[in-house]
C-alpha positions in Angstrom: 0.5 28.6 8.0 -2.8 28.7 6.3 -5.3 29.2 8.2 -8.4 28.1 6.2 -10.2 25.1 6.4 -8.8 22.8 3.2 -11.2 20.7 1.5 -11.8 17.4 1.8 -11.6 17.4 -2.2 -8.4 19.6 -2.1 -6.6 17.4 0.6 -7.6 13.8 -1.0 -5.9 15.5 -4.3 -3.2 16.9 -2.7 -2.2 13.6 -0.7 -2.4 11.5 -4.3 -0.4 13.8 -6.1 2.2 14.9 -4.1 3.5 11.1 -2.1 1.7 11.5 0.9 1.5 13.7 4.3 5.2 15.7 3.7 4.1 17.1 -0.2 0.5 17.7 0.7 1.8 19.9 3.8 4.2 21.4 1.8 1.4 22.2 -1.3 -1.1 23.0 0.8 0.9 25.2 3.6 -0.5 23.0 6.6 1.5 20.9 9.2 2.0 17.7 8.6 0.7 17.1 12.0 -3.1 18.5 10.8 -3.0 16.3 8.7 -2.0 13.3 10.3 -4.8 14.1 13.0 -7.5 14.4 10.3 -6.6 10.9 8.9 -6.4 9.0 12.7 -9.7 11.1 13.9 -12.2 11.5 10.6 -13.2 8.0 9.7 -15.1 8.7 6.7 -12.3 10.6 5.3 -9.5 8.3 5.9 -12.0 5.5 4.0 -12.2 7.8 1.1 -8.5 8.4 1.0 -7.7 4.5 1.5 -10.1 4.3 -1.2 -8.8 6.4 -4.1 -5.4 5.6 -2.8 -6.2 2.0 -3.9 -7.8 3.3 -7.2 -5.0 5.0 -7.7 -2.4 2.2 -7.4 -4.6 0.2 -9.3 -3.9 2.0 -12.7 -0.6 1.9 -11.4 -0.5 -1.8 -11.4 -2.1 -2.5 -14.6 0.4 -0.6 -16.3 3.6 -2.1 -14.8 2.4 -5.6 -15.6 1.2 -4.2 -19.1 5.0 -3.7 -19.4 6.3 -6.4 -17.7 6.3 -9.2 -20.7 8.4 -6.4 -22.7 11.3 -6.2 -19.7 11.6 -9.7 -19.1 12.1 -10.0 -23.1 14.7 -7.1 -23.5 16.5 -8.6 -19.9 16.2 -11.7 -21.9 17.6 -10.4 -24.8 20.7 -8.8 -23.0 21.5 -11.9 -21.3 21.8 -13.5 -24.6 23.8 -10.9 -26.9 27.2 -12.2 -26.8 28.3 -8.9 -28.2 27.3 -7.4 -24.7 30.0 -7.1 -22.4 30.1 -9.9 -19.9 29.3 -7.6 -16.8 26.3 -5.8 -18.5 25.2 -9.2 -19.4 25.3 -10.4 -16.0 23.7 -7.6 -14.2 20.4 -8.7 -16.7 20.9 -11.9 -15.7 20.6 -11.2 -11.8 18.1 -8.9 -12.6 15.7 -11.7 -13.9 16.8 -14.1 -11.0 16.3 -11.8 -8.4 12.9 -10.8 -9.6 12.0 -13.8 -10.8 12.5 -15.3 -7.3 10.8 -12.4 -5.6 8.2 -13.4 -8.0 8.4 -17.3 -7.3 7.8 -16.2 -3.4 5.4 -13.8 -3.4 3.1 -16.3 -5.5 3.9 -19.1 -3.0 2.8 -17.0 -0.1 -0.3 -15.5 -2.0 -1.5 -19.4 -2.5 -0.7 -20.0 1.3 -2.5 -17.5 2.3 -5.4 -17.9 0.3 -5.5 -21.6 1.8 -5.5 -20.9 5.0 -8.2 -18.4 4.9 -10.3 -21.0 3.2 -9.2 -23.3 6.0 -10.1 -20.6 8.2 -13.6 -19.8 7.0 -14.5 -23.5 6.6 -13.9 -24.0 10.4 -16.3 -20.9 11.1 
């Protein structure tokens, strides 16, 4: 167990780059309880870590949907090679369905929301 204090620094890094409570622990040779109890108790640092956490993902983001245009045409592309066999051709097609439609409903629910928050601010 180590027994100094980590950084705050050292700990923000540690939880980005290694998924979380279980890697950092396991990097930095704390329990995963300490750490747990320093993101429920220290306020400040849980803010930071929400924060870079969401810068983080961010970049993330931006470079799946930088890619996405490219997928859906090579999907697209699969479905319609009749020299594919039939069950890889398939398999692309369910693939664009399925996250099409995830697509289709997470967009519908976005634009709900978004309504009803109007709704609700308007009413305040």
């Amino acid at each position: 167990m180590n027994t100094k204090k980590t950084s705050d620094c050292d700990l923000l890094q540690s939880l980005l780059l290694n998924g979380g409570v279980k890697g950092a622990a396991q990097e930095l040779g704390v329990a995963e309880s300490t750490i747990y109890k320093r993101l429920k108790q220290d306020t400040k640092f849980r803010e930071e870590y929400d924060s870079m956490q969401g810068i983080f993902f961010s970049g993330v983001a931006a470079a799946i949907v930088s890619r996405m245009e490219s997928a859906v045409d090579l999907l697209a592309e699969v479905v319609e090679d009749e020299g594919s066999a039939t069950a890889t051709r398939v398999n692309a097609a369910n693939m664009l369905l399925s996250h099409g439609l995830r697509y289709l409903e997470t967009s519908n629910i976005l634009r709900r929301l978004d309504a009803l928050e109007k709704a609700q601010a308007g009413a305040a």
